[in-house]
VOGU-3710 file (C-alpha; in Angstrom, 3 decimals, decimal comma):
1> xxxxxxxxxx> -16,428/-11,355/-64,762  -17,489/-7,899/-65,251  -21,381/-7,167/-66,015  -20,134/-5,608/-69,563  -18,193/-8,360/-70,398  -21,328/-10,675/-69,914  -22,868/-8,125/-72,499  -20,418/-9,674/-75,124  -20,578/-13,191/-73,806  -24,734/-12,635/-74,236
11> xxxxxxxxxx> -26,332/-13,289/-77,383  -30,093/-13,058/-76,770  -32,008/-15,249/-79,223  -35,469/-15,326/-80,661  -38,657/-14,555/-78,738  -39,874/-11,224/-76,343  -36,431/-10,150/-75,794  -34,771/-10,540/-79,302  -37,713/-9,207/-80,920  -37,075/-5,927/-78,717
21> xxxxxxxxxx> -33,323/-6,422/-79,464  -34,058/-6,160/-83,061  -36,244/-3,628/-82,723  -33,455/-1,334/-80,553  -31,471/-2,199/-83,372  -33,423/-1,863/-86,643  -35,506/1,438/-85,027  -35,106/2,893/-81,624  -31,439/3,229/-82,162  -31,647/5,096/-85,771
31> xxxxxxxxxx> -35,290/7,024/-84,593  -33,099/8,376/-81,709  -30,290/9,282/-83,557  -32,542/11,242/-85,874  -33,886/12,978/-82,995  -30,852/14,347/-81,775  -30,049/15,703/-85,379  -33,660/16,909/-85,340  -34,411/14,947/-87,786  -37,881/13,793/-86,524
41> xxxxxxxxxx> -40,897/15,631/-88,456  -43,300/17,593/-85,639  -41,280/16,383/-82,883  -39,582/18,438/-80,032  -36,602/19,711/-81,195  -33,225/18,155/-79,671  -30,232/20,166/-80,854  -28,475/17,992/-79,124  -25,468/16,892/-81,429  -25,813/20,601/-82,741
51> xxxxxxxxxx> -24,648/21,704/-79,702  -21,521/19,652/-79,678  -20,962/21,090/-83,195  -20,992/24,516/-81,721  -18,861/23,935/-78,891  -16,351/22,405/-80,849  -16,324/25,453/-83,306  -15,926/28,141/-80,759  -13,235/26,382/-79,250  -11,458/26,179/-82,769
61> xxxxxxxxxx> -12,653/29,814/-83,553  -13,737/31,962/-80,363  -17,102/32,154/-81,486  -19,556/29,959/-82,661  -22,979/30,773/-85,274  -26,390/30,127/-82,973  -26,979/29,463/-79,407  -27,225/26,635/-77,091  -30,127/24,788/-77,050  -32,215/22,609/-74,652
71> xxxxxxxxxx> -31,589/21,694/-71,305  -28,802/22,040/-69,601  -28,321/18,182/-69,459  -28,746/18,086/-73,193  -24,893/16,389/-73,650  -26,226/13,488/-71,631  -28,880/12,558/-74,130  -25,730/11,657/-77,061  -23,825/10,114/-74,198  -27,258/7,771/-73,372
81> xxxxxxxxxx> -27,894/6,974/-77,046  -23,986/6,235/-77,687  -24,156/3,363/-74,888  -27,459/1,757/-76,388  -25,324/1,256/-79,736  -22,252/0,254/-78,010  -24,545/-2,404/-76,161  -26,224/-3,150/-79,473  -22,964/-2,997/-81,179  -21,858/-6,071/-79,067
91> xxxxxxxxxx> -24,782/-8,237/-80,235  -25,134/-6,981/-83,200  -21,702/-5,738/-84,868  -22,783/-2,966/-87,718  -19,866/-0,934/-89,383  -21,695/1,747/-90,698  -23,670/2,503/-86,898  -19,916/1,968/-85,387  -18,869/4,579/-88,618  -21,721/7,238/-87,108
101> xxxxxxxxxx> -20,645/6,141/-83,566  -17,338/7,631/-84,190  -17,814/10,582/-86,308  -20,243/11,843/-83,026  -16,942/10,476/-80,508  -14,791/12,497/-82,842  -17,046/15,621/-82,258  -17,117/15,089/-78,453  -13,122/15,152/-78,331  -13,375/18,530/-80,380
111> xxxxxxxxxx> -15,962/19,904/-77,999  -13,316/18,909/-75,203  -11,477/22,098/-73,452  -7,620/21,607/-72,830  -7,666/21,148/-69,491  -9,688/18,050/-70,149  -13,312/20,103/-69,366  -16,168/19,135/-71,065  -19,555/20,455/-71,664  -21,472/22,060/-74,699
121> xxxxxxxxxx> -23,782/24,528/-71,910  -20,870/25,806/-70,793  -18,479/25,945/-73,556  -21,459/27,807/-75,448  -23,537/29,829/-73,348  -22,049/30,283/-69,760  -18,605/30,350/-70,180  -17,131/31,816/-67,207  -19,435/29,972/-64,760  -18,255/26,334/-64,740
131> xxxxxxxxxx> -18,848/24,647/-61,319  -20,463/27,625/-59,762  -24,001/26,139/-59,767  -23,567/22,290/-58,703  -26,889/22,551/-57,255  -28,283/23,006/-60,578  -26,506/23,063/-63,978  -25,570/19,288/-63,923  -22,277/19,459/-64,953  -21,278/15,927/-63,264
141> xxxxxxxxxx> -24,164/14,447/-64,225  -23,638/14,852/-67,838  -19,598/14,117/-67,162  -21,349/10,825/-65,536  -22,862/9,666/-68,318  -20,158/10,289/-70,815  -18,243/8,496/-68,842  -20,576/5,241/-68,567  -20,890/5,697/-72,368  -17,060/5,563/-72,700
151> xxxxxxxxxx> -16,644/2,912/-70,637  -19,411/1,185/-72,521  -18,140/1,406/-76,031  -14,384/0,609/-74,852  -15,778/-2,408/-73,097  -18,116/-3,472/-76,290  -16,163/-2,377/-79,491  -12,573/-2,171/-78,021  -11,785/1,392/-79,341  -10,978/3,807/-76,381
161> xxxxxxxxxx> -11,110/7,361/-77,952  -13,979/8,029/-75,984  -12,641/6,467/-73,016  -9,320/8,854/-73,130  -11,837/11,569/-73,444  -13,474/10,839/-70,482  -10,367/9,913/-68,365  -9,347/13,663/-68,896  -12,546/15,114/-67,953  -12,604/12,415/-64,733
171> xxxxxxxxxx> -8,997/13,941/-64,529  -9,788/17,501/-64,609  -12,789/16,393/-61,978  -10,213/15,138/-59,859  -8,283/18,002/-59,426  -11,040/20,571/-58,866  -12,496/18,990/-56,278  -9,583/16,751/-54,836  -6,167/17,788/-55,476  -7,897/22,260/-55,293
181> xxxxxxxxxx> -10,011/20,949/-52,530  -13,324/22,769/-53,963  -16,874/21,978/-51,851  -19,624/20,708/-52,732  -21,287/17,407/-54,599  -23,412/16,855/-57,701  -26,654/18,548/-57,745  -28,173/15,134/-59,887  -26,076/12,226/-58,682  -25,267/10,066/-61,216
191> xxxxxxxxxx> -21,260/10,528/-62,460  -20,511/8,574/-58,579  -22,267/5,598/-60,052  -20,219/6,028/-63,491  -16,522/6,713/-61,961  -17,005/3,213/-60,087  -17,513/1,612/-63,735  -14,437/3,701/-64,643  -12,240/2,601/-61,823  -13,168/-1,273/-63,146
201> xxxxxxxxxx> -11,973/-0,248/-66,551  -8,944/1,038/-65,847  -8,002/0,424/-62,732  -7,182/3,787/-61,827  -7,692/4,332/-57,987  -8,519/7,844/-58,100  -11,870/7,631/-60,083  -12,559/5,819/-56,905  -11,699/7,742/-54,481  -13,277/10,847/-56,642
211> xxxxxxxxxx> -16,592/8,369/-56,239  -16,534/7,555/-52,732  -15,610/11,520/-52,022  -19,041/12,567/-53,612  -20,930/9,865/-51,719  -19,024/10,950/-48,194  -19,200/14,794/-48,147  -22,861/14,744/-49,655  -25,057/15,880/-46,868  -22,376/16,947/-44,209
221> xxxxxxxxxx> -22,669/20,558/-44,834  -26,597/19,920/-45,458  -26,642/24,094/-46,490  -23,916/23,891/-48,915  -26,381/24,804/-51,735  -27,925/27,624/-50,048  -24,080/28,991/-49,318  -22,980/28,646/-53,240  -26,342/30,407/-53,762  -25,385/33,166/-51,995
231> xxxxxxxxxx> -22,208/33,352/-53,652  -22,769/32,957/-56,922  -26,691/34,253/-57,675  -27,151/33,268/-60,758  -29,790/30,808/-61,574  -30,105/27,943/-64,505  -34,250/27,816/-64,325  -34,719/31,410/-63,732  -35,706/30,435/-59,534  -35,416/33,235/-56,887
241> xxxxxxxxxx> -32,391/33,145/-55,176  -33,962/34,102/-52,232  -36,329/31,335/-52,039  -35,179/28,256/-49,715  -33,598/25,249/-51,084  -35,783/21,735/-50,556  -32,877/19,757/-48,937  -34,721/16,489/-49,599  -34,642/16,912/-53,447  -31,283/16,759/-53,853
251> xxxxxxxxxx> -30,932/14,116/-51,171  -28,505/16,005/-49,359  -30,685/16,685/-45,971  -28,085/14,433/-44,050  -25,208/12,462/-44,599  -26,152/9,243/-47,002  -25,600/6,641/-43,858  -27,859/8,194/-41,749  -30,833/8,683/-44,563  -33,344/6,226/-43,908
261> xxxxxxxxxx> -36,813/7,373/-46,324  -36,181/7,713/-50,334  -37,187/11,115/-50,712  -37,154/13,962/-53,002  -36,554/13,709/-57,325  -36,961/10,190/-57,854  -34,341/9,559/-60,368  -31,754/11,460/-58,355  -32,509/9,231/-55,473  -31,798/5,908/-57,264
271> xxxxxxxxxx> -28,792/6,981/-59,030  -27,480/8,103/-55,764  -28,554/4,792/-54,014  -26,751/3,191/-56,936  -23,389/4,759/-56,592  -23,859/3,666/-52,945  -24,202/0,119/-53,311  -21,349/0,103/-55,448  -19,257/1,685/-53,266  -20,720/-0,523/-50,312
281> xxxxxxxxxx> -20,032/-3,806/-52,700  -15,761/-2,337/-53,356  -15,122/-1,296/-49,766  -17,440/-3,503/-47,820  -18,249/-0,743/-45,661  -21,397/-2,182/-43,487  -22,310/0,977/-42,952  -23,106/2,297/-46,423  -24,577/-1,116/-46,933  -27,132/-1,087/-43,890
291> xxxxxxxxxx> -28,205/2,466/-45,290  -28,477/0,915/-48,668  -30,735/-1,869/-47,367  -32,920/0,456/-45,321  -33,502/2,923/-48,415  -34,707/-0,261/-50,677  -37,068/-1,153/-48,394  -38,681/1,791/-48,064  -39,086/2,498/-51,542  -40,337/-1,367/-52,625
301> xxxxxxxxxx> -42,529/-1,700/-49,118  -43,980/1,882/-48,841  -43,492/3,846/-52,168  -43,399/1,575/-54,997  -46,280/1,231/-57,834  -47,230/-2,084/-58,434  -45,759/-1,697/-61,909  -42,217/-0,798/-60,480  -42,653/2,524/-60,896  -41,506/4,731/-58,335
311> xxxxxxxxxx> -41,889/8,996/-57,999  -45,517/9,769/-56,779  -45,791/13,450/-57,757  -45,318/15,928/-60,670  -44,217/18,573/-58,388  -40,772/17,710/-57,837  -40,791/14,558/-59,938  -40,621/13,030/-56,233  -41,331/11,150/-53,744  -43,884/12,059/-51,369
321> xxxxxxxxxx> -44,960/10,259/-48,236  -45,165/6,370/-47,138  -48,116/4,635/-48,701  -49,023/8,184/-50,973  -49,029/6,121/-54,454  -52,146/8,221/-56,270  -52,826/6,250/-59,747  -53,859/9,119/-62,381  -51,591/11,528/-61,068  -48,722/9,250/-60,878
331> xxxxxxxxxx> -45,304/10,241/-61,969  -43,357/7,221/-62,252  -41,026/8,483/-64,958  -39,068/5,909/-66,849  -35,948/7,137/-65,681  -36,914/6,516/-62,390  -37,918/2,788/-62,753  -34,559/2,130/-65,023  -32,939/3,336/-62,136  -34,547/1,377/-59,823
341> xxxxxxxxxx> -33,229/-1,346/-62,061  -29,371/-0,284/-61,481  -30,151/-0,148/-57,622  -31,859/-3,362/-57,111  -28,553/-5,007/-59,243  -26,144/-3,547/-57,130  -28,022/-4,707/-53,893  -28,211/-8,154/-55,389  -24,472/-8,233/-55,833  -24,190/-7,046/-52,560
351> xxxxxxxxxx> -26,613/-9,584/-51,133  -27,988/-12,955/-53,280  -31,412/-12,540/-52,505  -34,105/-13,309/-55,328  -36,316/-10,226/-53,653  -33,621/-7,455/-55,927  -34,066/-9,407/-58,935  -38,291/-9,838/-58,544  -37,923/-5,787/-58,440  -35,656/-5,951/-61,381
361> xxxxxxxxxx> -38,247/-8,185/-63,351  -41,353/-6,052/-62,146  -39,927/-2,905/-62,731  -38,923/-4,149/-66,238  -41,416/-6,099/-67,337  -44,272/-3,330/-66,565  -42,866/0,250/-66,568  -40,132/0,217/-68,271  -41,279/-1,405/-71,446  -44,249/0,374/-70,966
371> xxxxxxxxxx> -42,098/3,575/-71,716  -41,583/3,106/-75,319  -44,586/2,298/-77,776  -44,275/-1,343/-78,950  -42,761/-0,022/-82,703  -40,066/1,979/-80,898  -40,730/5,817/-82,231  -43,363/7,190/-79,206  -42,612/7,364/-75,610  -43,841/8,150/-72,054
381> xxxxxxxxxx> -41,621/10,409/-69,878  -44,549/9,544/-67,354  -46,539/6,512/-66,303  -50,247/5,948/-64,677  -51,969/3,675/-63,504  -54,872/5,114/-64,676  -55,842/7,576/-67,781  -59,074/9,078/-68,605  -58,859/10,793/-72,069  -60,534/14,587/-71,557
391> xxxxxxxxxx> -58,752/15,006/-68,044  -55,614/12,742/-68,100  -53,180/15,455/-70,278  -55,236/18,397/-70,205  -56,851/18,953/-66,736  -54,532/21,296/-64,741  -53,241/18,249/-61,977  -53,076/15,568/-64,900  -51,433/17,876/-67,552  -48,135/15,617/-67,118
401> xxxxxxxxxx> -50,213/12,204/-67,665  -50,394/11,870/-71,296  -52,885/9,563/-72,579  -50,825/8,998/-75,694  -46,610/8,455/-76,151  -45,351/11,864/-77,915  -42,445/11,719/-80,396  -39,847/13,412/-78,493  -39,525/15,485/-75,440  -37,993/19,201/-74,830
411> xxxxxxxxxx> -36,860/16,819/-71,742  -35,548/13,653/-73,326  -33,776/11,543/-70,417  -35,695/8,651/-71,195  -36,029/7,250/-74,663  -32,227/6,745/-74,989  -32,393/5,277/-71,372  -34,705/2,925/-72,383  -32,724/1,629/-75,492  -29,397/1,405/-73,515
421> xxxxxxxxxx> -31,180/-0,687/-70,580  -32,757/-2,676/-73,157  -29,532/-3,138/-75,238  -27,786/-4,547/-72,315  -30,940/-7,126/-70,958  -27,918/-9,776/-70,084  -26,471/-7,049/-67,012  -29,658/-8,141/-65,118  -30,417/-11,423/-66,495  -27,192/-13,346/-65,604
431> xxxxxxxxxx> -24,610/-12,862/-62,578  -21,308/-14,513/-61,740  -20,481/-14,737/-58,185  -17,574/-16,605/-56,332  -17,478/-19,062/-58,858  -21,442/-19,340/-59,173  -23,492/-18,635/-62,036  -27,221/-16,919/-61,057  -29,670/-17,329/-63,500  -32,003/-13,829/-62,213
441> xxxxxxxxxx> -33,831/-13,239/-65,527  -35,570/-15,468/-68,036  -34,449/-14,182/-71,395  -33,833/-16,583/-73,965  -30,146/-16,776/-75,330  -26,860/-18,777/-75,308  -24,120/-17,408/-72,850  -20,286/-18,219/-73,575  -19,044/-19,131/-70,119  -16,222/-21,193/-71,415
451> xxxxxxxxxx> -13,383/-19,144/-69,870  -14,764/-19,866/-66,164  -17,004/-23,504/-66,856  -15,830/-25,205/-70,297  -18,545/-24,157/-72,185  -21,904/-22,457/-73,106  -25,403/-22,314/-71,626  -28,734/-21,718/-73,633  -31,827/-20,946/-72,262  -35,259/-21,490/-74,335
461> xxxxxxxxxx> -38,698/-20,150/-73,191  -41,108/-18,135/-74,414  -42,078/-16,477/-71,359  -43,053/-14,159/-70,270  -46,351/-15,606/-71,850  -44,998/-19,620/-71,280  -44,459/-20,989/-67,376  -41,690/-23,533/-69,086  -37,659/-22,465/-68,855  -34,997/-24,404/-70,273
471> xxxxxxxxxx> -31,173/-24,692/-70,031  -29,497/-26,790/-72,581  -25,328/-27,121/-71,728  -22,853/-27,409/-74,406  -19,332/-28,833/-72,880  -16,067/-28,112/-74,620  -15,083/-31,747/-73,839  -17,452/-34,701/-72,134  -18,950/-32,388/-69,316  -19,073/-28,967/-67,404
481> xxxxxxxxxx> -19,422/-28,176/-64,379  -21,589/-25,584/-63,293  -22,777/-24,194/-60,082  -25,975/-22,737/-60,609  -28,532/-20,897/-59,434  -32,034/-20,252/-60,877  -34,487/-17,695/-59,130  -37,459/-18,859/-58,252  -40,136/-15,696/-58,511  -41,898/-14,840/-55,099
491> xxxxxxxxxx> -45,424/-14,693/-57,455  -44,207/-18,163/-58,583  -46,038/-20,784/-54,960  -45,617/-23,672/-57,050  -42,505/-24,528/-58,922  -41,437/-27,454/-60,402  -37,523/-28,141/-61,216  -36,297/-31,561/-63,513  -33,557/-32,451/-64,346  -33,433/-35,085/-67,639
501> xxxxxxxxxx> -37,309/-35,001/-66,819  -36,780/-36,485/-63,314  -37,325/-34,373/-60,047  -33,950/-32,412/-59,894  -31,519/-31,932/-56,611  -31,418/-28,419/-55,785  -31,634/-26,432/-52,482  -33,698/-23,257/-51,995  -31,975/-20,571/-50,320  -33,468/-16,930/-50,550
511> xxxxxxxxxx> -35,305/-17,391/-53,437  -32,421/-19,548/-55,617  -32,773/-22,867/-56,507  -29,113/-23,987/-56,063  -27,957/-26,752/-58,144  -24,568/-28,135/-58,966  -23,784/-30,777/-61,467  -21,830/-31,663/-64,068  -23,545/-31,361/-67,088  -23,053/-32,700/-70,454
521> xxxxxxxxxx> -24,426/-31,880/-74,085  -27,636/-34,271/-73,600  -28,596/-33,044/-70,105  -31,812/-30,331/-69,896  -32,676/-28,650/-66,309  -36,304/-27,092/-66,932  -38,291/-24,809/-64,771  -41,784/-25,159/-64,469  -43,267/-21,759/-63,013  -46,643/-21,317/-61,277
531> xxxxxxxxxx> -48,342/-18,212/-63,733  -51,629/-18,448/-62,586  -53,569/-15,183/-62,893  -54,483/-13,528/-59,228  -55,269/-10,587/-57,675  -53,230/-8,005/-55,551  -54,487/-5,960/-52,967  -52,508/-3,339/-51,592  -52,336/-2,140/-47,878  -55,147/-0,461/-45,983
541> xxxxxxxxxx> -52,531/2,999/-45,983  -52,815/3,329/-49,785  -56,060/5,156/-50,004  -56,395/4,780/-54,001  -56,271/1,589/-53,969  -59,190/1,179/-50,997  -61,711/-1,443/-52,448  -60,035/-2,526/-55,543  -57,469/-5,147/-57,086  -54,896/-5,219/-59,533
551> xxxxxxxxxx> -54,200/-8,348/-61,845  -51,216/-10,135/-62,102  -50,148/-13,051/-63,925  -46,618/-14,059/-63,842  -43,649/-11,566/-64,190  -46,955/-8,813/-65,722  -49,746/-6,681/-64,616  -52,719/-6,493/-66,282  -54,852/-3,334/-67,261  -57,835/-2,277/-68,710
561> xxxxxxxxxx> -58,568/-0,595/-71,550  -61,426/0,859/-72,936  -61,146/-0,399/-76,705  -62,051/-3,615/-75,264  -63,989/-2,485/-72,643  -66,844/-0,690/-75,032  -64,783/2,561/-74,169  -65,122/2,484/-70,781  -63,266/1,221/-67,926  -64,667/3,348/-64,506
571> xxxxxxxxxx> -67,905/1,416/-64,684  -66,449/-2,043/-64,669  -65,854/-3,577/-61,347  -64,343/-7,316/-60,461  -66,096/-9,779/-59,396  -65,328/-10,930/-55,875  -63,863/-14,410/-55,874  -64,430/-14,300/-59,627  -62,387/-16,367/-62,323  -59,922/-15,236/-64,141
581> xxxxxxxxxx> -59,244/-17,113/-67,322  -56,014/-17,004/-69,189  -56,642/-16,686/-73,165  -54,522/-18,244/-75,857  -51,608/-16,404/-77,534  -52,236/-13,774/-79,932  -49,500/-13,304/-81,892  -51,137/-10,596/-84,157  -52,333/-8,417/-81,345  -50,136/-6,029/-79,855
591> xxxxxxxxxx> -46,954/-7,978/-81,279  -48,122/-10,823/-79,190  -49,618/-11,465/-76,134  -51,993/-13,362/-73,792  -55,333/-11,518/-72,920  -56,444/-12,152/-69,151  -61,130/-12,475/-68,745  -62,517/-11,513/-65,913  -65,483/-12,063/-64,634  -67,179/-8,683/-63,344
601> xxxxxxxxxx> -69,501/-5,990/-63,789  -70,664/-3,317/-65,729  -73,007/-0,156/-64,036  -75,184/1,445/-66,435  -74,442/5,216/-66,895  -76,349/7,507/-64,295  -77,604/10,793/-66,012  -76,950/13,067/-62,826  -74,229/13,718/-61,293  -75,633/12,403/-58,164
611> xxxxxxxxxx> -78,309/10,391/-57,178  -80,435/8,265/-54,234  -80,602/5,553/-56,683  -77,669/2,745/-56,521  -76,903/2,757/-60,353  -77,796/-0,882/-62,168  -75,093/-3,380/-62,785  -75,148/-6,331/-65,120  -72,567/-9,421/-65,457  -70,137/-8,691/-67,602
621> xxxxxxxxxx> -66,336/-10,472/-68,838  -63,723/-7,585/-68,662  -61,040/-8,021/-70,753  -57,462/-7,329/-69,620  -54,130/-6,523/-71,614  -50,392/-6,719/-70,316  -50,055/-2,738/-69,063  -46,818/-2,506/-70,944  -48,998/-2,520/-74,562  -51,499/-0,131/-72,883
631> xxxxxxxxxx> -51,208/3,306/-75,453  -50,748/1,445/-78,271  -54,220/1,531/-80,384  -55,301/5,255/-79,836  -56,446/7,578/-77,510  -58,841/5,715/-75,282  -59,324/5,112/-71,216  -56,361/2,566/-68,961  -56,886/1,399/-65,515  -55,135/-0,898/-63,168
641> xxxxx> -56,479/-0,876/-60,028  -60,516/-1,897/-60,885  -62,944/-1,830/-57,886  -64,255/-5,206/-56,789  -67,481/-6,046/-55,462
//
């Protein structure tokens, strides 16, 4: 079973995850769309579907009124949104979004050259200069996500314009660099990832071979950027073609099996390290796998936030060095953690171990939502750990750590990432595997496995704020039988599994409960996690974190924030061995969630900027929120990490 075809199998219910399926469907998805038709009142402008309009015109006409705007990955913003409604379309069927879906398809396939080439920077503004500038101008990246968009809405609403659209561009792909032999690989991996989706769909084995190309030739002529530099000068950002090229920032230093650090632009990295793992998981090449293995462990043991995020630094939107995680100049774009997401899926596919799918969850739970304000019409391109309004945005090395979500972004990869990942929760939260069913995620929902176990599953909780999981079975006839497997959270030391309220038979292998049983309509297996608040300390190597501890309570971390702090957060310091006490439920306050108390302290203010004097401190509660709803109630100081004493 395919992971899209679980999307339509999926229906999430009531609780955390439908409320932010309704709200992908009922704002993000419509806010978006007006943002692309800059429709959005003091917000960045997009000009995104207006450039479609003018490629498709000068392609009718020879020449087209205005000029291309944006980035030069501006096509992969409709391609983004166009998946989140497929996804959403699958849950939640809507004629007149599928109506708008295809008048923006039918634009697409106007925009499309005859030779099957697509792209509205090119088309418009640099004409003669298609696949001259791999290194830069992103061409297969925005083919890439096209394609997953096509794929998507094929898979979802069973029409395949799109998907014939893409085929020719994958087509016309094909033959440049296949059948004409032309060098080189994408500058921003991403379309390797994509053509493996579109070799599932249709079964085509060229789109897999054109995948497993890019991932084999990238990095054997490490200079092959500098030497299409030199032949074609012509820049997209305006650089100096005489300055060097950073090998590591493209990933293409060395051949892929014989990388071994995650380095350079973040989100290139894990898109790369995707398309890997999903070449590793159709060939069964060990070798690709190993590398794969060795690259997620580097990021998640020496260069991941404790929020999931990944990227360190501005310059580069990279990766620096082992154990370099700074907190207030932190990158950790969206895009990066969503893609962190797709990587850590494809290794669990690759290899059932519950440590991909805790990544998933943290990564999810924390950055990612964190990304989008909790009504769905502000978001954060970048997220820290810590903010201080006054220097966080506006000091010279914190200009790129807003203290508050914008509307838009000049830049706008990740607001419709965010609402496809979110559309399509049930890709992470449920697997099938030789004839195994692996429960990874807790989202509450019914799935329709009737075509491989007789009948459907539902799972109630209302975690992430409840430790209790349920899964009720309903059998097409008497009983169904299920082999399944529930993951059992590495935060989670005590866990408790019943079956019919009596201790359940189940064997723990790498961080899956494994049951099997036939189940009928009466029978209830519930999971009884251990969410009790603690502290994390990171290694000795991270020096920002030296003498201070993060909060964690179940799947979330925990921040402060000033507004219930009295505006202030650097003078507040944890307790050592303090308690932490878990509040009740708040389901007005910050569309619901559970407040963490700490016990601590508060320093009074010191008038100089230094002094002999060891400032005053008085007992004091600090009160913690779920960093996902930090940004949410005005412009006012966030931190994670808080010393202890």
């Amino acid at each position: 079973m395919s992971d899209l075809k679980l999307i339509t199998k999926f229906e999430v219910a009531d609780g955390f995850w439908g409320r932010y399926a309704g709200l992908v469907r009922d704002v993000v998805l419509p806010y978006q769309e007006n943002a692309l038709n800059d429709r959005i009142e003091d917000a960045e402008k997009s000009h995104c579907i207006e450039n479609f309009r003018m490629a498709a015109e000068k392609l009718r006409t020879g020449k087209c009124d205005g000029e291309f705007y944006g980035m030069v990955f501006q096509d992969s913003d409709a391609a983004k949104w166009l998946e989140g409604a497929a996804y959403s379309l699958a849950q939640y069927p809507d004629a007149e979004l599928e109506r708008r879906c295809d008048e923006i398809i039918d634009l697409i396939g106007e925009a499309q050259h005859e030779d099957g080439y697509l792209n509205t920077y090119f088309t418009v503004k640099e004409p003669d200069k298609r696949w001259t500038n791999l290194h830069e101008a992103h061409e297969l990246y925005c083919a890439g996500h096209m394609i997953e968009a096509a794929v998507a809405y094929a898979e979802c609403t069973g029409k395949t314009k799109l998907l014939e659209i893409m085929r020719r561009m994958a087509d016309h792909i094909y033959r440049h660099f296949i059948e004409e032999g032309a060098e080189g690989y994408p500058g921003h991996p991403e379309i390797e990832l994509a053509l493996m989706r579109l070799y599932r769909c249709t079964g085509e084995d060229k789109y897999r071979e054109l995948a497993l190309h890019f991932i084999n030739v990238r990095g054997v002529n490490s200079d092959y950027y500098s030497q299409e530099k030199k032949r074609t000068p012509w820049s997209v950002w305006g650089f100096n073609p005489n300055n060097p090229i950073d090998k590591e920032y493209a990933q293409h230093a060395a051949p892929v099996r014989m990388q071994s650090k995650a380095v350079g632009h973040a989100v290139r990295a894990v898109y790369l390290y995707t398309g890997m793992a999903d070449a590793a998981l159709e060939t069964g090449d060990n070798s690709l796998t190993d590398a794969c293995k060795t690259l997620w462990n580097n990021i998640t043991q020496c260069r991941m936030y404790v929020t999931g995020a990944i990227g360190s630094a501005y310059e580069g939107e990279a990766f620096t060095k082992d154990y370099h995680l700074p907190n207030d100049t932190a990158y950790a774009e969206t895009c990066a953690a969503i893609g962190l997401i797709f990587f850590s899926n494809k290794m669990l596919y690759l290899e059932r171990d519950g440590k991909y799918a805790d990544v998933i969850e943290r990564a999810l739970y924390n950055c990612v939502l964190a990304g989008m304000q909790l009504d769905g019409t502000r978001f954060f391109y970048v997220n820290p750990l810590e903010v201080l309004p006054g220097i966080s945005g506006q000091a010279q090395t914190h200009r790129h750590t807003l203290p508050v979500r914008p509307k838009w972004f000049a830049c706008a990869c990740c607001p419709p990432n965010v609402a496809r990942l979110l559309s399509s929760i049930s890709e992470y939260t449920w697997h099938t595997v030789s004839g195994k069913l692996f429960s990874n995620l807790y989202v509450g929902g019914t799935l329709d496995v009737s075509d491989m176990f007789g009948g459907k599953i539902t799972l109630h909780t209302d975690y992430p704020y409840d430790n209790k999981v349920a899964y009720h079975f309903e059998p097409e006839g008497e009983s169904m039988t299920v082999p399944l497997a529930i993951r059992i959270p590495a935060w989670s030391e005590n866990t408790v599994i019943r079956l019919n309220n009596q201790a359940a038979e189940y064997e723990i292998r790498d961080g899956y409960a494994y049951l099997r049983g036939e189940f009928r309509d009466t029978d209830i297996v519930t999971v009884e996690l251990d969410m009790t608040a603690r502290k994390i300390y990171t290694s000795s190597k991270v020096s920002a974190n030296t003498g201070k501890a993060a909060i964690e309570r179940g799947p979330l971390i925990y921040c402060a924030e000033g507004v219930d702090n009295g505006d202030d957060v650097l003078s507040l310091s944890l307790k050592r061995g303090g308690a932490i006490t878990v509040g009740e439920y708040l389901p007005g306050k910050l569309c619901g969630i559970r407040e963490l108390y700490a016990e601590g302290y508060k320093e009074a203010e010191q008038k100089e900027l230094y002094s002999y004097e060891a400032p005053a401190a008085e007992e004091c509660t600090i009160t913690l929120i779920p960093y996902y709803a930090w940004g949410n109630r005005g412009l006012n100081p966030m931190r994670v990490w808080i010393p202890e004493k």
